[in-house]
N, CA, C and O atoms as CSV, one atom per row, in Angstrom:
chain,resi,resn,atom,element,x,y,z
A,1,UNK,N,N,-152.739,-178.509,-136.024
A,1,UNK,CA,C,-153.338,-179.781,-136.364
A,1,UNK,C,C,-153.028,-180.776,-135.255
A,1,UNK,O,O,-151.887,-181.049,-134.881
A,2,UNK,N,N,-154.376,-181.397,-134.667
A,2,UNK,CA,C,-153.926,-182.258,-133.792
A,2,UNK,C,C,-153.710,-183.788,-134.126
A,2,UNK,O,O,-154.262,-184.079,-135.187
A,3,UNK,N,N,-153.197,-184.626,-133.648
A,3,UNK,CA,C,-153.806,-186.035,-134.553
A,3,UNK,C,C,-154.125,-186.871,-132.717
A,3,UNK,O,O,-153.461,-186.863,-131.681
A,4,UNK,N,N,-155.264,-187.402,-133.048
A,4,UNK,CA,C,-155.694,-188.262,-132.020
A,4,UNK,C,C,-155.291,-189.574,-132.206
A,4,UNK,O,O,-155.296,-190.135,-133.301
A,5,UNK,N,N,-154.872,-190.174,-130.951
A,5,UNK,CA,C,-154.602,-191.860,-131.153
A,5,UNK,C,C,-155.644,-192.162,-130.109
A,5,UNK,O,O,-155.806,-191.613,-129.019
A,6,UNK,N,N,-156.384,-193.244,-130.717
A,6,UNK,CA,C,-157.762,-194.151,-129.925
A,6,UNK,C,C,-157.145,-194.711,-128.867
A,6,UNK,O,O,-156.018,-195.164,-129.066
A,7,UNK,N,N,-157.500,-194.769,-128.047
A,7,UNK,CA,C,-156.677,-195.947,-126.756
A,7,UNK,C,C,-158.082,-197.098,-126.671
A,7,UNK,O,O,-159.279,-196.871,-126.492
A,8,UNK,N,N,-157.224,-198.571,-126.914
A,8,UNK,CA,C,-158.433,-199.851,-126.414
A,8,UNK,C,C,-158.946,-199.481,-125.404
A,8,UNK,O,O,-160.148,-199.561,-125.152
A,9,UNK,N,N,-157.758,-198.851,-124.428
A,9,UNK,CA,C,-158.494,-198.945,-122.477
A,9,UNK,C,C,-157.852,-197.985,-122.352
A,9,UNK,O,O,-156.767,-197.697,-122.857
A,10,UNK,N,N,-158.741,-197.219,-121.403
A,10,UNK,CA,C,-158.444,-195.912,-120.232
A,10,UNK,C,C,-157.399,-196.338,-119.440
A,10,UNK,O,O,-157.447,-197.363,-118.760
A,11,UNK,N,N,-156.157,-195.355,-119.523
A,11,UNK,CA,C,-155.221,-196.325,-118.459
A,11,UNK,C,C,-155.285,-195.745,-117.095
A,11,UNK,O,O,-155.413,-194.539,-116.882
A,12,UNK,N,N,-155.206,-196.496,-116.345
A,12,UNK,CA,C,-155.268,-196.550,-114.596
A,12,UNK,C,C,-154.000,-196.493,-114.173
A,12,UNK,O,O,-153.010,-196.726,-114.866
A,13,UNK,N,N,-154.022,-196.051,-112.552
A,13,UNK,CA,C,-152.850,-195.570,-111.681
A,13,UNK,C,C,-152.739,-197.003,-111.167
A,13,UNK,O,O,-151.644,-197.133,-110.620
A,14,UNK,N,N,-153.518,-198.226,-111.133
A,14,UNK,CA,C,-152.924,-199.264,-110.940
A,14,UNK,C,C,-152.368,-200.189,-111.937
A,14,UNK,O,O,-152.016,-201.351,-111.733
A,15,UNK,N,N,-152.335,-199.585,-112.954
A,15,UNK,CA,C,-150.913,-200.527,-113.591
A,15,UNK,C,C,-150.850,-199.597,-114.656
A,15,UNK,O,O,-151.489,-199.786,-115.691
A,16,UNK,N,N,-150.003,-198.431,-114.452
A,16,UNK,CA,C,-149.161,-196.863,-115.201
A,16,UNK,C,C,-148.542,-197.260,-116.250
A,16,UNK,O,O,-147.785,-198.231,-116.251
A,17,UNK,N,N,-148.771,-196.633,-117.131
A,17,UNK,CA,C,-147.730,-196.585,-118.293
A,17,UNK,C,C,-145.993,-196.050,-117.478
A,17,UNK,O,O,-145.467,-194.943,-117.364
A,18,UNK,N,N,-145.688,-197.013,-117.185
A,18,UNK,CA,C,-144.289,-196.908,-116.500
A,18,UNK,C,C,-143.295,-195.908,-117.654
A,18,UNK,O,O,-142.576,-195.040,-117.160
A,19,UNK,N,N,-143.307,-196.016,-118.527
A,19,UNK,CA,C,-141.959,-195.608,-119.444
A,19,UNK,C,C,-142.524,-193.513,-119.593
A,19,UNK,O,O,-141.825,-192.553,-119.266
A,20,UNK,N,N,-143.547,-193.493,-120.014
A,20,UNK,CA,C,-144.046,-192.567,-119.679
A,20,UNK,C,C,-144.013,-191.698,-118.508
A,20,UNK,O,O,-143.823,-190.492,-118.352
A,21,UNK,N,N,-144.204,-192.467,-117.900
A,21,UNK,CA,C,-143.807,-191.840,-116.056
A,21,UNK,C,C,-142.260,-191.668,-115.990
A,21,UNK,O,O,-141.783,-190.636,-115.519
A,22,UNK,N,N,-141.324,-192.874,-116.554
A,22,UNK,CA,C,-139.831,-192.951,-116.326
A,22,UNK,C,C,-139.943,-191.316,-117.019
A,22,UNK,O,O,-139.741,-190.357,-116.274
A,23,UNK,N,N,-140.338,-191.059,-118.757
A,23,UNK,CA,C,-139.382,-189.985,-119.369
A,23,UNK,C,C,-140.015,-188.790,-118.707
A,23,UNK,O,O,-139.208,-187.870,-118.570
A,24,UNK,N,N,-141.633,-188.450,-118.105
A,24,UNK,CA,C,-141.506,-187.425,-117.422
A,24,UNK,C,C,-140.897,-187.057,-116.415
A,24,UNK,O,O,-140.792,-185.844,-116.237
A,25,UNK,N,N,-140.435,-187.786,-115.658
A,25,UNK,CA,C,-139.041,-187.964,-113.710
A,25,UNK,C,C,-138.313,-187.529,-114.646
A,25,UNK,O,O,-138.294,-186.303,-114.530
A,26,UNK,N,N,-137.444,-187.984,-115.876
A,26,UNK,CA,C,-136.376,-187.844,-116.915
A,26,UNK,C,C,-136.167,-186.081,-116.887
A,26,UNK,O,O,-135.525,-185.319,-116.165
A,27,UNK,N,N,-137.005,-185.916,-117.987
A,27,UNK,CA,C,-136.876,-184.551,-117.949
A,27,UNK,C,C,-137.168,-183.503,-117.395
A,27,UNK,O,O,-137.023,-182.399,-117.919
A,28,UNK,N,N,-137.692,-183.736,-116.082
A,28,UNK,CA,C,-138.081,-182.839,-114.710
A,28,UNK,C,C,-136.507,-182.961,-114.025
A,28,UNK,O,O,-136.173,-182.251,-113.077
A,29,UNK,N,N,-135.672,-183.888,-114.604
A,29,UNK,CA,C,-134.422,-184.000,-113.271
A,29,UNK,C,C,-133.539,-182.998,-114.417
A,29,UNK,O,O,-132.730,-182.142,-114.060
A,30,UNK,N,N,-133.865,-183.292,-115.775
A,30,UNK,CA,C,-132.731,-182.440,-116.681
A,30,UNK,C,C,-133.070,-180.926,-116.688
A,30,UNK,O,O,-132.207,-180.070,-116.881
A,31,UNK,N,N,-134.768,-180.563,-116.399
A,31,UNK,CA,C,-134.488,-179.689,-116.764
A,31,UNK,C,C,-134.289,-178.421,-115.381
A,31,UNK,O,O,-133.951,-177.238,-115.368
A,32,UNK,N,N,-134.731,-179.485,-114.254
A,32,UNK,CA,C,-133.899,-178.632,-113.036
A,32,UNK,C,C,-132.727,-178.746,-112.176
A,32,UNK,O,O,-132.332,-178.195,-111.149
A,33,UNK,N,N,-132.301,-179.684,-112.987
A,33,UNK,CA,C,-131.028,-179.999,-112.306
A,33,UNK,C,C,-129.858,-179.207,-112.594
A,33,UNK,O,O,-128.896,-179.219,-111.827
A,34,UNK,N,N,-129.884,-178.282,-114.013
A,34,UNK,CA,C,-128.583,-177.266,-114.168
A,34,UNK,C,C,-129.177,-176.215,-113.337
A,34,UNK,O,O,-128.562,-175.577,-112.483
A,35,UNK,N,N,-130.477,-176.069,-113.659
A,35,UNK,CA,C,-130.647,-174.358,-112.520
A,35,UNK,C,C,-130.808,-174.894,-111.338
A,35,UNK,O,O,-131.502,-174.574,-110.373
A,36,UNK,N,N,-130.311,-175.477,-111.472
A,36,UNK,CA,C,-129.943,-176.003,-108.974
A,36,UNK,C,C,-128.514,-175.452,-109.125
A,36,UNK,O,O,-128.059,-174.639,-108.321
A,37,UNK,N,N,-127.781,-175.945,-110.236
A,37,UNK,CA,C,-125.976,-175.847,-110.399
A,37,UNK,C,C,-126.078,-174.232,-110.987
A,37,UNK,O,O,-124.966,-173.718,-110.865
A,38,UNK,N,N,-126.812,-173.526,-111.430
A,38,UNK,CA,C,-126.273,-172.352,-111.705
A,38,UNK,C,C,-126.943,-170.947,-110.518
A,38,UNK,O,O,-126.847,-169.721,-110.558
A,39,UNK,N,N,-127.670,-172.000,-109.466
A,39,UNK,CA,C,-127.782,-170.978,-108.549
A,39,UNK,C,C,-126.626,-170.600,-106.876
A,39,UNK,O,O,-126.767,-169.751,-105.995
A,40,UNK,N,N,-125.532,-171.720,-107.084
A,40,UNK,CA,C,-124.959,-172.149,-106.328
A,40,UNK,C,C,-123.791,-171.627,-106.842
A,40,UNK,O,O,-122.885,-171.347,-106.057
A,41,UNK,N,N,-123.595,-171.366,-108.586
A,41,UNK,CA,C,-122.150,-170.384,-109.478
A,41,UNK,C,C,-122.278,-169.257,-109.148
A,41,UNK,O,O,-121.497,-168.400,-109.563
């Protein structure tokens, strides 16, 4: 089951949903940052 949320406006690369952008960097650093440390154990 999907659920759709309407957006008022199409969002643009000139003014980003910043927090969105912050938690994807977020969990791209968590989730390669132990297998950087467990290729170096």
């Amino acid at each position: 089951m999907f659920l759709v949320f309407p957006l008022s406006s199409k969002p643009d690369w000139l003014n980003p949903p910043w927090m969105t952008v912050l938690l994807i960097l977020l969990n791209c650093l968590v989730y390669f940052g132990p297998q950087r440390a467990d290729e170096r154990a």
